[in-house]
Rosetta silent file (secondary structure, phi, psi, omega in degrees, C-alpha in Angstrom):
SEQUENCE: XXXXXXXXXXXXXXXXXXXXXXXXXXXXXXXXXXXXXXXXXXXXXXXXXXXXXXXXXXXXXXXXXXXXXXXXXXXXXXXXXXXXXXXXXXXXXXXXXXXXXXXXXXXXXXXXXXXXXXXXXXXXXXXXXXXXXXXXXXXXXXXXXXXXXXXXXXXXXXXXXXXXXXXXXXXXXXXXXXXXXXXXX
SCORE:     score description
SCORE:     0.000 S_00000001
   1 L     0.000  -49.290  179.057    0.000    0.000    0.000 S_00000001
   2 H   -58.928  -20.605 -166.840    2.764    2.389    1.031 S_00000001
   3 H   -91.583  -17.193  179.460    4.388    1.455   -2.013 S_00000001
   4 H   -69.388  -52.369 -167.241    1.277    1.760   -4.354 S_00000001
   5 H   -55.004  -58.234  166.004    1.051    5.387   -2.359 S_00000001
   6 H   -50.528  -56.510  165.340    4.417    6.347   -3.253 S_00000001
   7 H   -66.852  -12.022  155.577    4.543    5.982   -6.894 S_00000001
   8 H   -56.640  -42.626  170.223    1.352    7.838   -7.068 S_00000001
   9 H   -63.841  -91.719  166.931    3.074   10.779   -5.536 S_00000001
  10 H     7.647  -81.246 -166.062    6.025   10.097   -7.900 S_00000001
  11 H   -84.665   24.990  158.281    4.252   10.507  -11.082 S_00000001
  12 H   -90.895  -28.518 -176.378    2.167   13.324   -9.959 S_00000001
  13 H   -73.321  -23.892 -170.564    5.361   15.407   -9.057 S_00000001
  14 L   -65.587  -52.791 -170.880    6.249   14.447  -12.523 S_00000001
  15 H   -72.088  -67.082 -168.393    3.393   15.582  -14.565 S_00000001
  16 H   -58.511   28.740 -173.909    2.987   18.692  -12.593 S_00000001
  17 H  -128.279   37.958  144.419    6.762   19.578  -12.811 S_00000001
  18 L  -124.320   68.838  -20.297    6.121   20.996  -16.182 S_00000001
  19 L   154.150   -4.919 -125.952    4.100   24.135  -15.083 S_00000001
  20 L  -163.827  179.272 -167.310    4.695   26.379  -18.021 S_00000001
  21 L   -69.201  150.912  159.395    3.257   27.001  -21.866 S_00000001
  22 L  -149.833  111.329  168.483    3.713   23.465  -24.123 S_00000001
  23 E   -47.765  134.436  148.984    3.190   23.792  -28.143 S_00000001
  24 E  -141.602  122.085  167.284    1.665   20.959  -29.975 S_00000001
  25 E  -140.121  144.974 -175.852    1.625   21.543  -34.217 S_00000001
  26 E   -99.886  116.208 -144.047    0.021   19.917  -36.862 S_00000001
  27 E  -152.769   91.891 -168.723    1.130   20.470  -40.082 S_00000001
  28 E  -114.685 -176.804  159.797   -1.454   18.742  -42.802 S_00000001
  29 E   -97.025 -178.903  174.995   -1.654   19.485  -46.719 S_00000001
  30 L  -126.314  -22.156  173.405   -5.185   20.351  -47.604 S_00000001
  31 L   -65.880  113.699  172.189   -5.017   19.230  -51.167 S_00000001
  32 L   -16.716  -84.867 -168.166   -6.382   15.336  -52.242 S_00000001
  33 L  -127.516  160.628 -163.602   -3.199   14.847  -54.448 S_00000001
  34 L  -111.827  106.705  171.206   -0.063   17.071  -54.869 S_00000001
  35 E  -108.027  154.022 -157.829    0.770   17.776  -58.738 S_00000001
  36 E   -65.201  162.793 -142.152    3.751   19.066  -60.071 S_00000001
  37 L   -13.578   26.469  138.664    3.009   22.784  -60.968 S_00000001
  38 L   -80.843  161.681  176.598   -0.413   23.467  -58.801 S_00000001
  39 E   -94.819  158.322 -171.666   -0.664   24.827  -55.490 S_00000001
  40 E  -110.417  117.027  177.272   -0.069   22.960  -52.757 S_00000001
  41 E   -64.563  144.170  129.726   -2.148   24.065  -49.630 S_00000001
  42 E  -123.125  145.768 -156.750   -0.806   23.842  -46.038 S_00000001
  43 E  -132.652  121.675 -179.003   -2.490   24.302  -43.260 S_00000001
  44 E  -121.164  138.730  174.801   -0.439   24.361  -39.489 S_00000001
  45 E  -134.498  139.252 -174.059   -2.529   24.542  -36.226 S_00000001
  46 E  -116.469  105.441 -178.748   -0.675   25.304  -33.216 S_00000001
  47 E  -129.647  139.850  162.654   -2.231   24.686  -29.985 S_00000001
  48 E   -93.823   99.627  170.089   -1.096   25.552  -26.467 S_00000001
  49 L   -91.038    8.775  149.100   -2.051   22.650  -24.002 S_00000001
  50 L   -60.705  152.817  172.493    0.076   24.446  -21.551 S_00000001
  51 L   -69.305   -7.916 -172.432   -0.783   25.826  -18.189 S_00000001
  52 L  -119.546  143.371  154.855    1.129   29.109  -19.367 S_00000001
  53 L   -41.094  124.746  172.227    0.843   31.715  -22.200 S_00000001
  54 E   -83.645  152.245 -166.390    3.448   30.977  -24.777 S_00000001
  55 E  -150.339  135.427 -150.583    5.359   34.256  -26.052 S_00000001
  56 E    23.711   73.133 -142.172    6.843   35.575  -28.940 S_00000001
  57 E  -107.838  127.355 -156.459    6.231   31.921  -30.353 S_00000001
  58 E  -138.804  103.397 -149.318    8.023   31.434  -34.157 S_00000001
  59 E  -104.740  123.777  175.324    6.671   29.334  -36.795 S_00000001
  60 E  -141.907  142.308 -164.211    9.670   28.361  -39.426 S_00000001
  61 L  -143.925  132.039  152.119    9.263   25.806  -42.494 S_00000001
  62 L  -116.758  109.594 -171.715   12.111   25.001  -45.214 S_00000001
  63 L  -124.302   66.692  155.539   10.476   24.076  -48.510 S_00000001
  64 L   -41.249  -81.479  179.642   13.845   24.691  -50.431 S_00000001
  65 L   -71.298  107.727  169.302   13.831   21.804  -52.600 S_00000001
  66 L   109.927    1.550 -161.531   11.371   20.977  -55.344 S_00000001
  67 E  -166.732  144.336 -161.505    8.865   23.490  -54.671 S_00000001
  68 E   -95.026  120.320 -172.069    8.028   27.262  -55.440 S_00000001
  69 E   -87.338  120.410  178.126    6.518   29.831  -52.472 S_00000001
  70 E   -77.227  -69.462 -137.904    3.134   31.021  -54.368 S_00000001
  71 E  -137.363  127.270  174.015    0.767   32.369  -51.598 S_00000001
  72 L    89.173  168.954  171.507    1.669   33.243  -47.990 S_00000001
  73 L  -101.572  151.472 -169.033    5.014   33.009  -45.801 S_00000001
  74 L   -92.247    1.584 -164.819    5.924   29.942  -45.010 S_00000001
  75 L  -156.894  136.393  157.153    7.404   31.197  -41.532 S_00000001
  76 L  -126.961  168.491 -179.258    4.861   33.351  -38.804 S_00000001
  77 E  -153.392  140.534  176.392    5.362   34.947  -35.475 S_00000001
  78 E  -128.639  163.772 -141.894    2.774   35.412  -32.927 S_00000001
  79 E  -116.198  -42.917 -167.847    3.197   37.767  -29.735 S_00000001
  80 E  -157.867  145.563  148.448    1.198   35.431  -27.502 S_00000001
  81 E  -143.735  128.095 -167.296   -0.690   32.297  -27.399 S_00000001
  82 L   -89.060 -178.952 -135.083   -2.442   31.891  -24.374 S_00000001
  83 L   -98.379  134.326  165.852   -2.768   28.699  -22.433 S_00000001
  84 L    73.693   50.445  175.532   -5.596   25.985  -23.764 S_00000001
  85 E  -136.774  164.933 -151.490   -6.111   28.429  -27.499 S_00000001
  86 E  -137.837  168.693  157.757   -5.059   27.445  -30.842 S_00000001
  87 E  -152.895  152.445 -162.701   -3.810   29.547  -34.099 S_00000001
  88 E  -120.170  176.393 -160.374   -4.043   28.472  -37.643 S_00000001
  89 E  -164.372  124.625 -158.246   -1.195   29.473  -40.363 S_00000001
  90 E  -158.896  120.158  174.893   -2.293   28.578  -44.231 S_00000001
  91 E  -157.466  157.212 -155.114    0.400   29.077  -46.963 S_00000001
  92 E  -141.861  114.710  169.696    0.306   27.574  -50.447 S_00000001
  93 E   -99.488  155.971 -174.317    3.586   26.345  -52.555 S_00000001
  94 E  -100.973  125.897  160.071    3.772   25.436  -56.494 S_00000001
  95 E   -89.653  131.109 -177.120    5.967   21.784  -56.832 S_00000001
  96 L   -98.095   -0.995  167.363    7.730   22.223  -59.376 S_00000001
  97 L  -114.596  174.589  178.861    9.276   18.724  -59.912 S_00000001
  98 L  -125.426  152.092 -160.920    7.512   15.207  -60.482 S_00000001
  99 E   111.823 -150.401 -177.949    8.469   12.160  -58.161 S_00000001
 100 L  -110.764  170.779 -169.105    9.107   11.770  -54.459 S_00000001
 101 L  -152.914  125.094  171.611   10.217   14.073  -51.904 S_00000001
 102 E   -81.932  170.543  169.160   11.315   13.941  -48.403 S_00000001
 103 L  -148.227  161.358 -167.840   10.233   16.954  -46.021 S_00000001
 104 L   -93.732  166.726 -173.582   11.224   18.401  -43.093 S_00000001
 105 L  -101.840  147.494 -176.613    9.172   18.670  -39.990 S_00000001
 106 L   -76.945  147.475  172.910    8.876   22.822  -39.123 S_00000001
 107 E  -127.052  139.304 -149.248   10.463   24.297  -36.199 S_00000001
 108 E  -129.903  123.170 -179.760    8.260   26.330  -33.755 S_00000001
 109 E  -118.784  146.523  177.347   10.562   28.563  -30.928 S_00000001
 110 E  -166.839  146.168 -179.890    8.483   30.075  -28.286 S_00000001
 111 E   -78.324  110.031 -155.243    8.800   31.285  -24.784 S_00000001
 112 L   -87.593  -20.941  132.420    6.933   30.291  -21.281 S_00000001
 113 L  -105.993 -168.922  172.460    7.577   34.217  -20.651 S_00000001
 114 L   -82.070  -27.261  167.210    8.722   37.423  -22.378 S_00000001
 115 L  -126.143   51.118  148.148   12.147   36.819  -21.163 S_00000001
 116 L   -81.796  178.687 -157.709   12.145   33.422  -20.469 S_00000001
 117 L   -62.921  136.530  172.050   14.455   30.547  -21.614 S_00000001
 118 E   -61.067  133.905 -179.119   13.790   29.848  -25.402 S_00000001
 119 L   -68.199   50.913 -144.612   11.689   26.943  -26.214 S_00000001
 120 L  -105.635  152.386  152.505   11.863   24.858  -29.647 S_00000001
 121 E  -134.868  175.439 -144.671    9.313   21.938  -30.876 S_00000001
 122 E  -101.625  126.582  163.899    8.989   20.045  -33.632 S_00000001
 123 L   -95.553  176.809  172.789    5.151   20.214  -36.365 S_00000001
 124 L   -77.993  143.786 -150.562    4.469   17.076  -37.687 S_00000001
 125 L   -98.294  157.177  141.139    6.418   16.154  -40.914 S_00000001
 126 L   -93.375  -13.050  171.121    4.494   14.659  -44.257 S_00000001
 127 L    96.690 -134.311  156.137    7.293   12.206  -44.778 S_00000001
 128 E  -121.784  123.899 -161.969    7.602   11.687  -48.558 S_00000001
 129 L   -93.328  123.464  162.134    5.406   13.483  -50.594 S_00000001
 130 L   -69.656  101.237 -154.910    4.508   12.056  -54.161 S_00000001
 131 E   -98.130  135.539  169.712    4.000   14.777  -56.358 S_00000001
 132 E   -70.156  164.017  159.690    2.168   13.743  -60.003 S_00000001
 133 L   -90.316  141.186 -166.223    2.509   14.712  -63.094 S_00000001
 134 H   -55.808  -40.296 -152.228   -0.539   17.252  -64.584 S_00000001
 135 H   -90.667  -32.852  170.948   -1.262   13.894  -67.429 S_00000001
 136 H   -89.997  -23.833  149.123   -1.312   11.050  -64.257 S_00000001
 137 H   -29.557  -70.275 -172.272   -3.676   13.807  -62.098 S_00000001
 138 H   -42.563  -25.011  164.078   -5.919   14.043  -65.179 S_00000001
 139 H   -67.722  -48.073 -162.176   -6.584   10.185  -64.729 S_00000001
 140 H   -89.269  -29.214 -163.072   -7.760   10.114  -61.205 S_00000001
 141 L  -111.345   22.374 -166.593   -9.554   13.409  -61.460 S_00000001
 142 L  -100.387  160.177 -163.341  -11.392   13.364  -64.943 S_00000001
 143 L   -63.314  141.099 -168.458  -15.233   14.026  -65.184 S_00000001
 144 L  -101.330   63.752 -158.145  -17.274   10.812  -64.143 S_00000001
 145 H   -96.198  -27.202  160.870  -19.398   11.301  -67.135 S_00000001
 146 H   -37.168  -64.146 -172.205  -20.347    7.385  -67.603 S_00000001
 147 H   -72.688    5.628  174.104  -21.424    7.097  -63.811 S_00000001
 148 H  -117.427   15.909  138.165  -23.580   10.673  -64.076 S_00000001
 149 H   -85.965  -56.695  167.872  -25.471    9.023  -67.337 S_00000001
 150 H   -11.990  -71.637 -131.361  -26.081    5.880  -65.608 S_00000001
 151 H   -98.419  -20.599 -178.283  -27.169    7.354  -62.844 S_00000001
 152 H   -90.036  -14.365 -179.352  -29.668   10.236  -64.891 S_00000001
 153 H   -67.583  -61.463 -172.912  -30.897    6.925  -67.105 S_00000001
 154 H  -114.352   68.623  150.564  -32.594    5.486  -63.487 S_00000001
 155 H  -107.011  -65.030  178.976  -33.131    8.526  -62.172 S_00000001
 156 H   -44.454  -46.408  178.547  -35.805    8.657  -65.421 S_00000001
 157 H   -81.587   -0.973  149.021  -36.957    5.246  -65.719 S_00000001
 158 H  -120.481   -7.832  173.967  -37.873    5.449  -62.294 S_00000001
 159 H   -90.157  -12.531  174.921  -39.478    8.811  -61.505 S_00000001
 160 H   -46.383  -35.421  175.971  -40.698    8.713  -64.985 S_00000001
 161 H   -86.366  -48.853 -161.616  -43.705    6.310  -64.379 S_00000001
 162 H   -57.908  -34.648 -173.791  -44.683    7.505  -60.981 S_00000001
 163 H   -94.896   -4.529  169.293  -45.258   11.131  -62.849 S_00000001
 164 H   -90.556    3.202 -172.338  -47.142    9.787  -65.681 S_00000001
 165 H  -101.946  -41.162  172.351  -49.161    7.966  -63.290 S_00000001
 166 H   -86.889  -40.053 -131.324  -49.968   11.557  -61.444 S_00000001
 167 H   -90.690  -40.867 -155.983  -49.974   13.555  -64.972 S_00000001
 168 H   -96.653  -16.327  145.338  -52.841   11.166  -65.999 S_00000001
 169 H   -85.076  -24.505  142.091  -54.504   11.118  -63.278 S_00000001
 170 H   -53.683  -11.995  138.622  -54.770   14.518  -62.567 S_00000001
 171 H   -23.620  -73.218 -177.589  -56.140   14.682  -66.164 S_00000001
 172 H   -65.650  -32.480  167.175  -58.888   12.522  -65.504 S_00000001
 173 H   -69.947   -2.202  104.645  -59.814   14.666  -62.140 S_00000001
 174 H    -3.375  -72.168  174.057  -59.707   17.259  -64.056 S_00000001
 175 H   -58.470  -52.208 -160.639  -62.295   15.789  -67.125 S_00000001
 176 H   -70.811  -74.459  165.916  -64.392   14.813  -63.956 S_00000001
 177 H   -23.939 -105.757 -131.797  -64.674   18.693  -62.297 S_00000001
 178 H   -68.309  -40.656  144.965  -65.403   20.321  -65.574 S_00000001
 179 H   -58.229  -28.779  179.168  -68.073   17.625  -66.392 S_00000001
 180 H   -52.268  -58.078 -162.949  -69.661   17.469  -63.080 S_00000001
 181 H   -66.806  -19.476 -177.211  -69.586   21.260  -63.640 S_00000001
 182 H  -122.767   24.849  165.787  -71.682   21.112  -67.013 S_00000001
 183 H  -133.312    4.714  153.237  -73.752   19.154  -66.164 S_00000001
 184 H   -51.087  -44.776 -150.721  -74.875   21.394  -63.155 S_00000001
 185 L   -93.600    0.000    0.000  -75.743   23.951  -65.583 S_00000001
């Protein structure tokens, strides 16, 4: 029991003996498939799941090789992110080669004050990214136009009876009124 007691204390001083701001980023593409001279979306979310504000907190990505900066910086700086809040960061590169590619995971520096000890973590990496060529995109991504006639062929052959079934009967209730009606008169 005492001994049960003890490592309970033990890992409690542990988890609580980091007290201070802690970064966790995510670093996804937002694009289906990555083709050689389109943009490539990325999207980094940053969350503090620290107990502390994080401060003057420094988002930096090297996309040297293989790839073009279109839209956005590829590196941010925020002043503050306070403790259990998130911030999003969206920047969009052209690849300019076809094959594979390794990438680097982004380095994030940030502070548990304004002049505290510097900080760095790590976003999450993509690994190696396959980029296509525009003529094998154009395969996976061309116009379904078989499966949207199929599919408008029994759309018709099946709402098709159901409205000739009301067109002709409203017809006859119709015929019915307008005799009913002349033979009032």
């Amino acid at each position: 029991m005492k001994l049960a007691l003890l490592v309970l204390c033990a890992l409690l001083v542990c988890v609580s003996a980091h007290d201070g701001a802690r970064l966790l980023v995510r670093k996804a593409p937002m694009n289906r498939q990555i083709v050689a001279n389109e943009l490539l979306f990325v999207n980094v979310h940053i969350y503090n799941v620290g107990t502390k504000d994080a401060h003057n907190v420094m988002y930096k990505e090297s996309w040297d090789e293989g790839f073009e900066k279109a839209v956005g910086l590829t590196s941010a700086y925020w002043d503050v992110i306070p403790s259990g809040q998130n911030v999003t960061h969206t920047f969009a590169l052209k690849p300019v080669i076809v094959g594979k590619l390794k990438t680097e995971p982004a380095t994030v520096e940030y502070r548990d004050s304004v002049d505290g000890d510097v900080r760095i973590t790590h976003a999450t990496d993509f690994g190696e990214l396959e980029i296509l060529s525009e003529q094998e995109s154009g395969n996976t991504n061309k116009p379904f136009i078989f499966e949207w006639a199929v599919f408008g062929g029994l759309m018709f052959f099946t709402t098709f009876p159901a409205y000739y079934v009301w067109s002709s009967t409203k017809k006859s209730q119709a015929a019915a009124k307008s005799a009913k009606k002349v033979a009032r008169k």
